[in-house]
N, CA, C and O atoms as CSV, one atom per row, in Angstrom:
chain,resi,resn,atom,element,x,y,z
A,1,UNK,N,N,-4.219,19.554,13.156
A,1,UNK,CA,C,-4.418,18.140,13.378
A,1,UNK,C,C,-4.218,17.890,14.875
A,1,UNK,O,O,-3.209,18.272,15.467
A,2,UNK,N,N,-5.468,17.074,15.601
A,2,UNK,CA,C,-4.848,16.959,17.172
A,2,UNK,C,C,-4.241,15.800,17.326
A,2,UNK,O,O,-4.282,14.945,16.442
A,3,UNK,N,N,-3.572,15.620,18.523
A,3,UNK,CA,C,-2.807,14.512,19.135
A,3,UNK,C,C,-2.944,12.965,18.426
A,3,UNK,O,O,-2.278,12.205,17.723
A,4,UNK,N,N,-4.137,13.023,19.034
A,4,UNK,CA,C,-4.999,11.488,18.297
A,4,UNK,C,C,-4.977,11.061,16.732
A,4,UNK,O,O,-4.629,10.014,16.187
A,5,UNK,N,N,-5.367,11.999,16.342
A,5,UNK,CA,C,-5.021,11.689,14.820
A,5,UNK,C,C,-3.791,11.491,13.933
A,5,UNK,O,O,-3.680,10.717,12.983
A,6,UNK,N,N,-2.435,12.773,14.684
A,6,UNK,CA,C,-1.255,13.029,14.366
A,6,UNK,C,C,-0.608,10.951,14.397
A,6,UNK,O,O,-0.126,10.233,13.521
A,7,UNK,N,N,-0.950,10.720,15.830
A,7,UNK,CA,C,-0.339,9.545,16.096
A,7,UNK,C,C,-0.791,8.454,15.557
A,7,UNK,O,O,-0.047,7.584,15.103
A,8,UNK,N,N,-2.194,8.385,15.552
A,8,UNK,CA,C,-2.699,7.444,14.591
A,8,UNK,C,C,-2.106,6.926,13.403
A,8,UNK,O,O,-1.843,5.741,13.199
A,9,UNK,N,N,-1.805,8.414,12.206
A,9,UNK,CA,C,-1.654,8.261,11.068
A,9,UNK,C,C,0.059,7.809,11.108
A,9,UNK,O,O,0.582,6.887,10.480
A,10,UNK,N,N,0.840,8.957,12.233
A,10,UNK,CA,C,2.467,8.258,12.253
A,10,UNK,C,C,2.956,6.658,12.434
A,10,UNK,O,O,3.999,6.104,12.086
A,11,UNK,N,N,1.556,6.062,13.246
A,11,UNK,CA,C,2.168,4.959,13.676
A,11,UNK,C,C,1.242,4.011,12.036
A,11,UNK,O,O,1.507,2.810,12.093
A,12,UNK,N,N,0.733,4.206,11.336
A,12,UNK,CA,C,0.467,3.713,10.327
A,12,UNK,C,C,1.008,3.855,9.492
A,12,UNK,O,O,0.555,3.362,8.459
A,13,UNK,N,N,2.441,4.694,9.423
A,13,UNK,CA,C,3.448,4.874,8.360
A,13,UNK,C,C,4.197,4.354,8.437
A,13,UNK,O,O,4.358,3.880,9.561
A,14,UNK,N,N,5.124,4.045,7.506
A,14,UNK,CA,C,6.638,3.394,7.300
A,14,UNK,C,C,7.921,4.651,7.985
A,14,UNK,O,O,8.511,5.352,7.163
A,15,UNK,N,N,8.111,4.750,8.912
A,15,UNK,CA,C,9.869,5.661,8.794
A,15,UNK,C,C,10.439,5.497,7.758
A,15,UNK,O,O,10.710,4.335,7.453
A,16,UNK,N,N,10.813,6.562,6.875
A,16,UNK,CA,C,12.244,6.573,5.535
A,16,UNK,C,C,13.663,7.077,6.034
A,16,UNK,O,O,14.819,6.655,6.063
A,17,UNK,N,N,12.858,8.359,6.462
A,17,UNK,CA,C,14.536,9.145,6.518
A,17,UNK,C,C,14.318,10.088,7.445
A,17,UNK,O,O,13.137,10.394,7.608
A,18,UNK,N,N,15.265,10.733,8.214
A,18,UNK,CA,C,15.835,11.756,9.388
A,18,UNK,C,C,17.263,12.203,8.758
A,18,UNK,O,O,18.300,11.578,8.535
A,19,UNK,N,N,16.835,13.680,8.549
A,19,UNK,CA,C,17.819,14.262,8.412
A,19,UNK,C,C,17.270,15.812,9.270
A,19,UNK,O,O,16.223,16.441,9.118
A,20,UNK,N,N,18.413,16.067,10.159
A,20,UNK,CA,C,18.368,17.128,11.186
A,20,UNK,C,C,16.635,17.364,11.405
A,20,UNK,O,O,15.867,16.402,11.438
A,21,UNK,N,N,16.342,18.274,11.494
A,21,UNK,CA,C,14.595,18.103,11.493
A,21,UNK,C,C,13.937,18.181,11.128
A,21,UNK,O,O,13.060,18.979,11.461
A,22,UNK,N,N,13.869,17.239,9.965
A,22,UNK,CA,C,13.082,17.187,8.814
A,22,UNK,C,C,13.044,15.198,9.094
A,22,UNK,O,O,14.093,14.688,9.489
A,23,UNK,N,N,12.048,14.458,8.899
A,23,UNK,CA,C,11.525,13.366,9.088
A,23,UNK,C,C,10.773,13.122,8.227
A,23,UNK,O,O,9.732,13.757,8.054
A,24,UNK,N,N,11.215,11.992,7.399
A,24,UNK,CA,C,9.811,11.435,6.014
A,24,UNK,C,C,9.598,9.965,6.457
A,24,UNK,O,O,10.280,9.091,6.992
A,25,UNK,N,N,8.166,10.115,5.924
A,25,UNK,CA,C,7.606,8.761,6.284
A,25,UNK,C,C,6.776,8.048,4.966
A,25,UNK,O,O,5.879,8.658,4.384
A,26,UNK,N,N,7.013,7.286,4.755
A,26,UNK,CA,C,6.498,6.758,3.413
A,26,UNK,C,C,4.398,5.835,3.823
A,26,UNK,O,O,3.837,5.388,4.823
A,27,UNK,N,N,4.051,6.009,2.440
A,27,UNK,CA,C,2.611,5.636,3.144
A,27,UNK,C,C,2.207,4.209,1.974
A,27,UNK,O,O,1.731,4.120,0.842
A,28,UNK,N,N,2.747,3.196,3.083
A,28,UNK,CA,C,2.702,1.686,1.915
A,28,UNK,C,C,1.370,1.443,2.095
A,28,UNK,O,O,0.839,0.593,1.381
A,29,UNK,N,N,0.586,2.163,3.099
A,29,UNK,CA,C,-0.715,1.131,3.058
A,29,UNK,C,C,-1.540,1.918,1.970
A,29,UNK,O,O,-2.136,1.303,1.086
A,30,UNK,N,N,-1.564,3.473,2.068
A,30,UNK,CA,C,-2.595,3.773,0.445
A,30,UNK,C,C,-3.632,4.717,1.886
A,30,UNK,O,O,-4.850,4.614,2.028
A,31,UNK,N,N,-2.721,5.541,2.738
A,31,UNK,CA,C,-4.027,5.921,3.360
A,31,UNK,C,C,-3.968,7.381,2.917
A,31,UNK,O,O,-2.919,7.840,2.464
A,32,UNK,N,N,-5.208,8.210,3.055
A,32,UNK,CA,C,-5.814,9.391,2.284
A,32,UNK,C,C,-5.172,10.173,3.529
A,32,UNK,O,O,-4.984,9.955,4.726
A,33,UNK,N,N,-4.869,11.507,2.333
A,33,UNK,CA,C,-4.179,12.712,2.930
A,33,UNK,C,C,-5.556,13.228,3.384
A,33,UNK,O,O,-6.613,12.989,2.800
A,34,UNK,N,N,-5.360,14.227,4.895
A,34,UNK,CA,C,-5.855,14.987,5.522
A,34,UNK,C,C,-6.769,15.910,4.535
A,34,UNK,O,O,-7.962,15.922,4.839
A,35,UNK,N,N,-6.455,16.554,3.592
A,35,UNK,CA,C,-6.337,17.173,3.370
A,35,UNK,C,C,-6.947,17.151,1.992
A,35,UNK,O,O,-7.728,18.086,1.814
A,36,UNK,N,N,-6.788,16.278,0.901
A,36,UNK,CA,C,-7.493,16.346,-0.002
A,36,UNK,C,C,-8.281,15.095,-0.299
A,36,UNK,O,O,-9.060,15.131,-1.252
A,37,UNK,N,N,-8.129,13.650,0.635
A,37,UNK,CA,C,-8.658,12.583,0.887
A,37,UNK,C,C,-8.608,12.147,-0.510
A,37,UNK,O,O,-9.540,11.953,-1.290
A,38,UNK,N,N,-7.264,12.022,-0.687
A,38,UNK,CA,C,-6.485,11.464,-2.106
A,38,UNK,C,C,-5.384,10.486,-1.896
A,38,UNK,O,O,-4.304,10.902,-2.316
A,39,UNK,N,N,-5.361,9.461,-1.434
A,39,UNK,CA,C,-3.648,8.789,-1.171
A,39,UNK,C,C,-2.564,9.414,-1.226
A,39,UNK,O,O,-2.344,9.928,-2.323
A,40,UNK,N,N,-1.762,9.569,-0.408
A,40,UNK,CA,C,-0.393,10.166,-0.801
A,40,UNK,C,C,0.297,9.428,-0.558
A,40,UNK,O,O,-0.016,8.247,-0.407
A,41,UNK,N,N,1.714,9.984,-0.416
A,41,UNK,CA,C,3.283,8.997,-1.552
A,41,UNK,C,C,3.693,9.266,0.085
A,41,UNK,O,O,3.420,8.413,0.929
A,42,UNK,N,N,4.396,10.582,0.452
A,42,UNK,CA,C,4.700,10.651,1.795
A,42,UNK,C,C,4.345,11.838,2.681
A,42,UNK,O,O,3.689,12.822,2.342
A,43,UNK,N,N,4.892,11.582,3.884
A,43,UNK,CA,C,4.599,12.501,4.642
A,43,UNK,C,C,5.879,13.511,5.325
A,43,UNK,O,O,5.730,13.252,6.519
A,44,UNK,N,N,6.396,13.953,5.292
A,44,UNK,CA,C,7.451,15.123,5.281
A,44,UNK,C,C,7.225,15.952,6.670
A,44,UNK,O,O,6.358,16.824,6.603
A,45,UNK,N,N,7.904,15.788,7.935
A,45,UNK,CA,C,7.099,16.717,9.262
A,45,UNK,C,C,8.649,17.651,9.608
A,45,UNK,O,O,9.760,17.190,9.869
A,46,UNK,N,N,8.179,19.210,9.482
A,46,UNK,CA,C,9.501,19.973,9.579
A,46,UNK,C,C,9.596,20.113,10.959
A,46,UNK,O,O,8.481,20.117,11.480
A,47,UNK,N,N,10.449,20.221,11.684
A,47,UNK,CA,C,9.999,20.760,12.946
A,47,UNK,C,C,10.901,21.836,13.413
A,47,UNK,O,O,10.706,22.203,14.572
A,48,UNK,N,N,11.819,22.401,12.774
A,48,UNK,CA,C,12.265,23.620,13.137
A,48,UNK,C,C,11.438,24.750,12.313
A,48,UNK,O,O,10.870,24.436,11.267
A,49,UNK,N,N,11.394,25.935,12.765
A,49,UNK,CA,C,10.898,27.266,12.693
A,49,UNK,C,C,11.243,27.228,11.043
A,49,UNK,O,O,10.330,27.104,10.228
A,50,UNK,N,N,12.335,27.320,10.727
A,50,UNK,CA,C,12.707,27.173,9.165
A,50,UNK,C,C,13.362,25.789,8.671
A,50,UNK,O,O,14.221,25.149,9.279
A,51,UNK,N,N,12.692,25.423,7.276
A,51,UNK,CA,C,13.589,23.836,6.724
A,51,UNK,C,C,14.010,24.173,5.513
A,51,UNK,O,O,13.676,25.307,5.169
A,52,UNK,N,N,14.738,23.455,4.625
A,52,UNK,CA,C,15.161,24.078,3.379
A,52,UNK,C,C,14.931,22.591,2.883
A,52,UNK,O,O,15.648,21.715,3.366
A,53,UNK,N,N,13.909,22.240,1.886
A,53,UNK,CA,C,14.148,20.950,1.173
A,53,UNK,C,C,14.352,20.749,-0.258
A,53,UNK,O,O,13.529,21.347,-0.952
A,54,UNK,N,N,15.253,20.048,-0.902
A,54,UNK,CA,C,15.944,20.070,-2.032
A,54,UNK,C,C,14.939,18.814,-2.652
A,54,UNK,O,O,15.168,17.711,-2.156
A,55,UNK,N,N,13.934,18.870,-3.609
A,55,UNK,CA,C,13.431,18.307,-4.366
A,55,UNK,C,C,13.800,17.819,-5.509
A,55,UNK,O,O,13.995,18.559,-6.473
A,56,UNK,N,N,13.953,16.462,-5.571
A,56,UNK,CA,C,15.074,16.073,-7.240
A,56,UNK,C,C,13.682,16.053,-8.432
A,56,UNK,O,O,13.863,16.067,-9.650
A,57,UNK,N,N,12.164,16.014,-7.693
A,57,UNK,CA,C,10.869,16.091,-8.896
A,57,UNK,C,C,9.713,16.915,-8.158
A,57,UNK,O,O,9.526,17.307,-7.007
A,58,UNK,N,N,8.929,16.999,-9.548
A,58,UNK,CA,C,7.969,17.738,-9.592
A,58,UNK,C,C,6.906,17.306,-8.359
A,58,UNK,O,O,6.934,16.080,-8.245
A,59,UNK,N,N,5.970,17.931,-7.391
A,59,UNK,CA,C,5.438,16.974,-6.435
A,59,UNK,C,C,4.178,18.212,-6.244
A,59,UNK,O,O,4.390,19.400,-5.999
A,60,UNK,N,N,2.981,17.625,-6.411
A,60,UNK,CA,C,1.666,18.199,-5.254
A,60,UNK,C,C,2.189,18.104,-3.997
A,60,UNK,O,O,2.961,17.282,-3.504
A,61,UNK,N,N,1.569,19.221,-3.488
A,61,UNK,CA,C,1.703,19.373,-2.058
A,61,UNK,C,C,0.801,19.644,-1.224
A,61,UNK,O,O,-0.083,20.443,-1.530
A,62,UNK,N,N,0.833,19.043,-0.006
A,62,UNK,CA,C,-1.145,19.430,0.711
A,62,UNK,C,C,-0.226,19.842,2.447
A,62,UNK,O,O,0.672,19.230,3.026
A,63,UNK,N,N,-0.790,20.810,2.724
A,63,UNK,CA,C,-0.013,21.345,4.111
A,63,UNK,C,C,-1.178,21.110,5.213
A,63,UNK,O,O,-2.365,21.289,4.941
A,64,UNK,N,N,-0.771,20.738,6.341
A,64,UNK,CA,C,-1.259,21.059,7.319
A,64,UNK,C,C,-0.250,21.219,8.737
A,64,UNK,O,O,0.938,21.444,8.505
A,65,UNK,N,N,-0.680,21.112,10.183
A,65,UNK,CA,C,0.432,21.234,10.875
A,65,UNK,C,C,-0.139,20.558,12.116
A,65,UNK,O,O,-1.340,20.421,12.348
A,66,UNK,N,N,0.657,20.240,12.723
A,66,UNK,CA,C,0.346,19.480,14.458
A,66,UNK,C,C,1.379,20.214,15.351
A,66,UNK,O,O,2.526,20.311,14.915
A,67,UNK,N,N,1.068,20.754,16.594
A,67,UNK,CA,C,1.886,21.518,17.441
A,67,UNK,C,C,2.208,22.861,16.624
A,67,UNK,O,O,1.326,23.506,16.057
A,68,UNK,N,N,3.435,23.182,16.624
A,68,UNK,CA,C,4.504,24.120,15.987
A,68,UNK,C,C,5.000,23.222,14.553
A,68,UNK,O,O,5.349,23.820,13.535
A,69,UNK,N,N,4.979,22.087,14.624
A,69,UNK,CA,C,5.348,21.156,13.092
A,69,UNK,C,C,4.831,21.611,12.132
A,69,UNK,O,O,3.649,21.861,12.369
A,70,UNK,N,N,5.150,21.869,11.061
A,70,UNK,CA,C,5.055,21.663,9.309
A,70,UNK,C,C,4.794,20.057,9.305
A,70,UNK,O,O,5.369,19.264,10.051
A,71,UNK,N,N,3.717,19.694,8.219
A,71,UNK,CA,C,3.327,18.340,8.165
A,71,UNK,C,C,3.148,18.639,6.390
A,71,UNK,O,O,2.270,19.483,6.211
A,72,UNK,N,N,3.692,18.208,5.250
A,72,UNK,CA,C,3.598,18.241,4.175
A,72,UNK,C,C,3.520,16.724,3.644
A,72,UNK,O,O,4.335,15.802,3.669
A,73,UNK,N,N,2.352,16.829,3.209
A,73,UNK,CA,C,1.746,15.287,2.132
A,73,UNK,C,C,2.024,15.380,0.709
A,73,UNK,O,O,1.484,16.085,-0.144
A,74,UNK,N,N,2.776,14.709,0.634
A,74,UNK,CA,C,3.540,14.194,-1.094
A,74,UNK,C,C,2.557,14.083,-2.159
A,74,UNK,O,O,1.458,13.946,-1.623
A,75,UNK,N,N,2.447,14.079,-3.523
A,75,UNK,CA,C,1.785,13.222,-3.963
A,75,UNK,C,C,2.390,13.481,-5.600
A,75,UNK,O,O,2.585,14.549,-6.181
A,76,UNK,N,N,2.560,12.315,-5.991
A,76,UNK,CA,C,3.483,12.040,-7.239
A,76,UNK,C,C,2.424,12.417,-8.426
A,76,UNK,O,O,2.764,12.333,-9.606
């Protein structure tokens, strides 16, 4: 994903949560994942080399990446 698009879509998200470097962003407006051009729930951006995330449910997952980032799209 380049620059332009990365920022586009961040600044069209809601911020949820920051925890160490891992960042979720929730998607209230209903806009289509990269990736399977399906709405998704959120957006999840890892940015260390390794993340460990503890999932309390079942979730689709659609990957892509910007820079060195992990960019993972939710979908319930």
């Amino acid at each position: 994903m380049d620059d332009a698009a990365y920022n586009e879509l961040v600044s069209s998200l809601t911020p949820y949560e920051e925890a160490g470097s891992v960042k979720t962003y929730t998607n209230t407006v209903s806009l289509a994942c990269p990736a399977c051009e399906q709405p998704f729930d959120d957006l999840v951006v890892c940015r260390d080399e390794f993340n460990s995330l503890e999932l309390s449910k079942v979730l689709d997952l659609c990957v892509t990446s910007h820079d060195d980032d992990v960019l993972l799209f939710t979908h319930q």
